[in-house]
N, C-alpha and C positions, 0 to 999 in steps of 0.2 A: 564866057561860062563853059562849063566841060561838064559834059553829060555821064555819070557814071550810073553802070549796070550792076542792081544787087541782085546775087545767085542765092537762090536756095542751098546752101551749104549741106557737104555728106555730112550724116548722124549716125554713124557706123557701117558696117560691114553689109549689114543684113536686111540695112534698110536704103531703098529703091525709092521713094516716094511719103509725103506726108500730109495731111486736112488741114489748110489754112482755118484756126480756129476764131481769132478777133486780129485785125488789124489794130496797132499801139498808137500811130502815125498816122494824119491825114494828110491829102496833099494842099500844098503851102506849108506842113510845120519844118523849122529846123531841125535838124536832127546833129546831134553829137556825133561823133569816134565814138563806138560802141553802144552806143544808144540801142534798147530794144526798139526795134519796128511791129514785130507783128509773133503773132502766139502761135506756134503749130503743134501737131500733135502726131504722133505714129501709134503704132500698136501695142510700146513697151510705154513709152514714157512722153509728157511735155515736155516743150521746148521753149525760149525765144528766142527771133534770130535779130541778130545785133546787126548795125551797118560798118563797116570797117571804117568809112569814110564821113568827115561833116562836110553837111550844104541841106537845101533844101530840097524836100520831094516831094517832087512833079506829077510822078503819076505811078498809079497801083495797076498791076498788071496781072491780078488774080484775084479772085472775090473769097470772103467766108465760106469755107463750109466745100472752097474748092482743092481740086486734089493736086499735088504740084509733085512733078520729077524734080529728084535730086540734081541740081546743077541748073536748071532751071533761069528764064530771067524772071524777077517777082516784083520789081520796084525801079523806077529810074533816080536818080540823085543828081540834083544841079548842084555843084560843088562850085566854088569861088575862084576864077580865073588870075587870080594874083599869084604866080607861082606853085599853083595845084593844078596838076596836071590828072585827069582819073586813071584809075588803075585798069589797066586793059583788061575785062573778063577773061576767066579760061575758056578757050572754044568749046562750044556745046553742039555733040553728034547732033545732028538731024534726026528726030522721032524714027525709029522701027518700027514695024509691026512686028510684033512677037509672040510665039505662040507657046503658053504655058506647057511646061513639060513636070511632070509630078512622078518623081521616082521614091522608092521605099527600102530603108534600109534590113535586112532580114533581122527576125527576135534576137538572132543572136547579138546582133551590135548597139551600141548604148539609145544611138539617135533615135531622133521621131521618126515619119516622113516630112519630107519638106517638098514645096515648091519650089522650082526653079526656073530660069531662060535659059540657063547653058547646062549641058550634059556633062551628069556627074559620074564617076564610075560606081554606081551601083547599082541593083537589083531590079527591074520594073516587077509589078506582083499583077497580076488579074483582079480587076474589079478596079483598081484605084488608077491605072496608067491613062483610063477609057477617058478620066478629066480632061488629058491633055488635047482630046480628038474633038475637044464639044466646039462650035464656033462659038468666037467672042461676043457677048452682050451687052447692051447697058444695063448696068444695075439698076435694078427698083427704086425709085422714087420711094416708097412707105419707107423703105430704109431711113428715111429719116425723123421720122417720127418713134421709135425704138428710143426705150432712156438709155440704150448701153451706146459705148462709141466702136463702131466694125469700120477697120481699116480696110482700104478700096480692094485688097487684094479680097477678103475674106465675105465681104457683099458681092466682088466680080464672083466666086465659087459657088458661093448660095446662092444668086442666077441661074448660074449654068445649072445647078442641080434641083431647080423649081424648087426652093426650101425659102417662105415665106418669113418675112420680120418676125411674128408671132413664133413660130418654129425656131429660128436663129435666136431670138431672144431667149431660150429656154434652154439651150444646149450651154452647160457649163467650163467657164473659163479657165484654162492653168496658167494665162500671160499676165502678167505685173496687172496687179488694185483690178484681177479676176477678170481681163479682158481676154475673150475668144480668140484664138489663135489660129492661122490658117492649118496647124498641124493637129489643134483641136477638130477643127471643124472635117477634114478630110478623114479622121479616125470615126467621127462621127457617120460621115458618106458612106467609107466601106462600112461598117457594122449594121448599117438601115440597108444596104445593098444586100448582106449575107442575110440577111435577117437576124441578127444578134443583137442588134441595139438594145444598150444599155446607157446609153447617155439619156436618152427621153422619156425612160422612166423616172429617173434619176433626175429629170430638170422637172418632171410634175408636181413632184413636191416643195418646189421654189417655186414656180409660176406665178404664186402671189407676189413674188418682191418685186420682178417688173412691172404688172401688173398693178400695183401699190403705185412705184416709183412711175409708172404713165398718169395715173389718176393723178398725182400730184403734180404732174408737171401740167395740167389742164387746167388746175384751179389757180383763179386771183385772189383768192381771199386772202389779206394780207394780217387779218386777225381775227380773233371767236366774234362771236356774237357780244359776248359781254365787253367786249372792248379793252380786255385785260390781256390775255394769251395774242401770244405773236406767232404765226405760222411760218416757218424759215424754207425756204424749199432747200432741198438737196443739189447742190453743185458734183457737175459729172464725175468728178473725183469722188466724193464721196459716196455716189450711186455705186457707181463701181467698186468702192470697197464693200460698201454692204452685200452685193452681190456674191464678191467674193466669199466672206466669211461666211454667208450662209449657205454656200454651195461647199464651203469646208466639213462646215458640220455635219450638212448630207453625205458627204461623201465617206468621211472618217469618223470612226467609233472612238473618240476623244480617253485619255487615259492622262492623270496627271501624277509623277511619283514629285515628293518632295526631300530635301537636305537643308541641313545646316551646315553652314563653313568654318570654319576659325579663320579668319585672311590676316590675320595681326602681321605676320611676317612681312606677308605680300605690302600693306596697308602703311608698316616700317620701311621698307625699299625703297617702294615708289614714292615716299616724301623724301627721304634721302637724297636721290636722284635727278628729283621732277625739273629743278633749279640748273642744274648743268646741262642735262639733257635738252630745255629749252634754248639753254643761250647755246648750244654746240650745234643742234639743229634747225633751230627757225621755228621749231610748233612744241604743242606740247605732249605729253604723255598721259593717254587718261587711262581708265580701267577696261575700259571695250578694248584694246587690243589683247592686253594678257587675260581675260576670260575668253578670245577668238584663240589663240593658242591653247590654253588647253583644252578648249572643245577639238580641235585639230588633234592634239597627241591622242583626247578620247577617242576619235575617229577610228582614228590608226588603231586604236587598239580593238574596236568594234566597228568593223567597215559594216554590218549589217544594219546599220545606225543611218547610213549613209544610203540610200534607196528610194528607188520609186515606185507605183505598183499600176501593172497596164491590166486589165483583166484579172485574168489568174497566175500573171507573171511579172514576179521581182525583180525590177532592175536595179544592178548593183553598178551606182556609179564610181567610174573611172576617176572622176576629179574631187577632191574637197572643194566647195564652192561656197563660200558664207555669205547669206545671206544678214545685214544689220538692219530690223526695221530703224527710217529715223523718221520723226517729227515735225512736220515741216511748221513754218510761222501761223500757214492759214488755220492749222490744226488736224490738216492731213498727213497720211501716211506714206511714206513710201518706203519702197524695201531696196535699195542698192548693192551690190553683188560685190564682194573680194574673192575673183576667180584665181583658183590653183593655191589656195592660203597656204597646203602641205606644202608648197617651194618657199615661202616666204617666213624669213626671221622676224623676231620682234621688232626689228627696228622698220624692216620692210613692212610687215604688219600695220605700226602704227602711221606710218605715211597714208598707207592707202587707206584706212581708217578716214585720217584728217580730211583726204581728199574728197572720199566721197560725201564723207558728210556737208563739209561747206559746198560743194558743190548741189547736194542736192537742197540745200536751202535757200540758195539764190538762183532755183532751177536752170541749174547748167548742166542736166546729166545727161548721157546720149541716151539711146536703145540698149545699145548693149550692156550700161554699166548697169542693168537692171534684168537681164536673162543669165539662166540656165546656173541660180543659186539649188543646191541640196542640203544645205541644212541652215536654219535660221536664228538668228539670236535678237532677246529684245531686253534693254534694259530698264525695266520698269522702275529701280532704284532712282533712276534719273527725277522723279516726280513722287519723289517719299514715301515710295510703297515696298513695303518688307518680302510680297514675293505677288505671284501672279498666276493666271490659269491661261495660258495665251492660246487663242487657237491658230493651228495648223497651218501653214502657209502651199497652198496645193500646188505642184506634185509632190511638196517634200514630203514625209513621212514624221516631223519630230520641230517643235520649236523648244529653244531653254529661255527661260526669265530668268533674269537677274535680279536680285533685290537691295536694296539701302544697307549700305554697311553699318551699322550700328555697335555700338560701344555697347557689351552686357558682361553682367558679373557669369564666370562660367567656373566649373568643375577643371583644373588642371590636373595631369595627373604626373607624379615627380616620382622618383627614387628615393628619396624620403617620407612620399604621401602622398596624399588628394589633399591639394591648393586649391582655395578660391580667388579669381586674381579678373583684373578688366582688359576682357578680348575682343577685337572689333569678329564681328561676328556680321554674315550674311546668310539668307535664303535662295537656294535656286532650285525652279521647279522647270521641269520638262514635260508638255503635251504630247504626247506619240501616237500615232494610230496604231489600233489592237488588232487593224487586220493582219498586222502585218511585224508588229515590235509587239513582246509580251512583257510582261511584269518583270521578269527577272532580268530581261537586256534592260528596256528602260532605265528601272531602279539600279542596278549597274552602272548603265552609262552615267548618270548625273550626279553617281555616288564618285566614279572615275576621274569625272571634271573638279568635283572638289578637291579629291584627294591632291589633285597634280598643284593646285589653288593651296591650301596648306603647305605642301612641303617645296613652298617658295625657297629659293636659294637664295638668303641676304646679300649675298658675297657677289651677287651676277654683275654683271659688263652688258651694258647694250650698248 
């Protein structure tokens, strides 16, 4: 028999470490070639990690709820000595000690501040660098008791800075399904340091949802009294999204303009097409990628569309970043990122479309394919709804809905006359914050995206 070492696999760029959440495997089961083992979690996104290798396993080498380095050994594998020989692990450094170092990038440039271990060239500012000088702690125990999930980095910071569960609980999330981000929570530090905090007024009027969301996580009661109602608890996903949206609403002054489209062109083409395009490429063509293009040409044409807002300061980002919420089976949300979409053609579009969606339905997405979206799209038509009110997805400033194409009798207008003739027709509505986008960009913008959605070009080539 040949003992093979499963690593905790890199989950992107930015992520360092992640919380064993259930083990899949116990030891003694067999395990297939790719077989999930075990569920973790980071700060953006779930995961599960798969075994490359079959045989049986022996033994777990991490418990639930523990924190494991990226690259890590997490599991052994007795693997079947007939010609299998195990895959030698990649060498793994011996542990550092390492002392956090937290630089800030000045208002002028687009970034947050970030935490780091290795020195970056940029700026240290007074008040926030003093982080990097605190000696290291163990985090709080009540930490776990908290219905939200705080990645080990963002509990190691609320340590150092005496900022209790109850207090962390209340400071509002901008990370994927509204989880606290270490660059939230440091913007929170310096602002209670300067005395300007404005996040903890700001999270008093949400205090009921965890608070709510703790109470329930207390009770057994599996049903009312009368033996009819069934009381379902809330799974940490969807804690967190509630969280999130409700911290939306505090934060933004909701605004929603609405349109009507004519898509018959569009609606023409792409049946045209869908049939070659499949068999030439391997997937198919759906309507999310040509509504992420013109939201992209609208961009460009109103980059003020495209923002975030820190204080009393507009940040106008640098990248088009489209955000698609999708649907997952359990009936959760999540929101998956097509970063840079202004470099990407329709054809490039609709791959990373396909991609991310199948992938976040069989939870294969990393961290990254779920940060640093600025503007968001949802297609409510998908579920036979004619338009929607969506709310905000924080830091973006603007979500658009899409709605059900539908066949209606409409007003044509000819050289001869006004025609009545049957045009697939849709609705799309855009939520925008008013601190910040007024009536006339909004309604604008979403008036924009249709116009580009009309004067489809039958004749195109992808």
């Amino acid at each position: 028999m040949a003992r093979y070492q499963l690593l905790l696999p890199k989950m992107g760029e930015s992520v360092a470490e992640a919380t064993i959440i259930k083990w899949l495997k116990k030891p003694g089961d067999y395990i297939e070639a790719d077989d999930a083992v075990m569920e973790i979690a980071t700060d953006k996104v779930d995961s599960e990690v798969p075994s490359p290798v079959s045989g049986k396993l022996v033994e777990q080498l991490c418990k639930e709820d523990e924190v494991v380095q990226v690259g890590a050994v997490i599991a052994i594998i007795e693997t079947e000595a007939a010609g299998q020989t195990a895959a030698a692990p990649a060498p793994v450094a011996p542990p550092v000690e390492k002392k956090p170092e937290v630089f800030f990038t000045p208002p002028t440039a687009v970034s947050k501040p970030e935490v780091t271990t290795q020195a970056q060239p940029e700026v240290a500012v007074p008040g926030i660098e003093q982080l990097a000088t605190k000696p290291a702690t163990q985090y709080n125990d009540t930490f776990k008791n908290s219905p939200r999930f705080y990645s080990p980095l963002v509990k190691h910071i609320a340590t150092q800075e005496n900022i209790n569960a109850a207090e962390l609980d209340q400071i509002p999330g901008s990370g994927a399904d509204g989880r606290l981000t270490k660059d939230d929570l440091l913007n929170y530090v310096q602002s209670k340091q300067s005395g300007q905090s404005t996040a903890q007024p700001q999270a008093v009027a949400q205090a009921e949802a965890p608070k709510l969301a703790s109470d329930a996580s207390k009770t057994k009661v599996s049903s009312s009294m009368s033996g009819v109602d069934e009381i379902i608890e809330m799974d940490r996903m969807r804690r967190l999204i509630a969280d999130h949206m409700v911290m939306s609403k505090h934060t933004s002054p909701h605004v929603t303009s609405f349109v009507e489209a004519d898509v018959t062109s569009l609606v023409l083409w792409r049946e045209k097409i869908k049939n070659s395009f499949e068999k030439r490429e391997g997937e198919k063509i759906t309507f999310t990628p040509i509504f992420i293009e013109a939201v992209v040409k609208a961009i460009k044409d109103m980059p003020m569309i495209n923002v975030t807002v820190s204080g009393t300061q507009i940040i106008k980002k640098g990248n088009i970043n489209i955000s698609m919420a999708t649907a997952l089976p359990n009936g959760n949300l999540i929101v998956p990122v097509i970063k840079k979409a202004d470099e990407l053609n329709l054809l490039g579009i609709t791959k990373a479309v396909n991609d991310l969606a199948n992938r976040a339905r069989i939870g294969k997405l990393l961290p990254d394919d779920v940060k640093e979206g600025t503007f968001t799209i949802t297609n409510v038509g998908t579920f036979g709804n004619v338009m929607g009110t969506p709310i905000i997805n924080q830091p973006q400033v603007a979500i658009l809905a899409v709605g059900a194409i539908k066949k209606k009798p409409a007003v044509i207008e000819t050289p001869e006359g006004d025609v009545i003739a049957i045009r697939h027709m849709m609705f799309l509505s855009l939520s925008y914050d008013h601190r910040v986008v007024d009536g006339a960009l909004g309604g604008s913008f979403v008036r924009r995206v249709a116009d580009y959605l009309e004067k489809w070009d039958s004749a195109r080539v992808v």
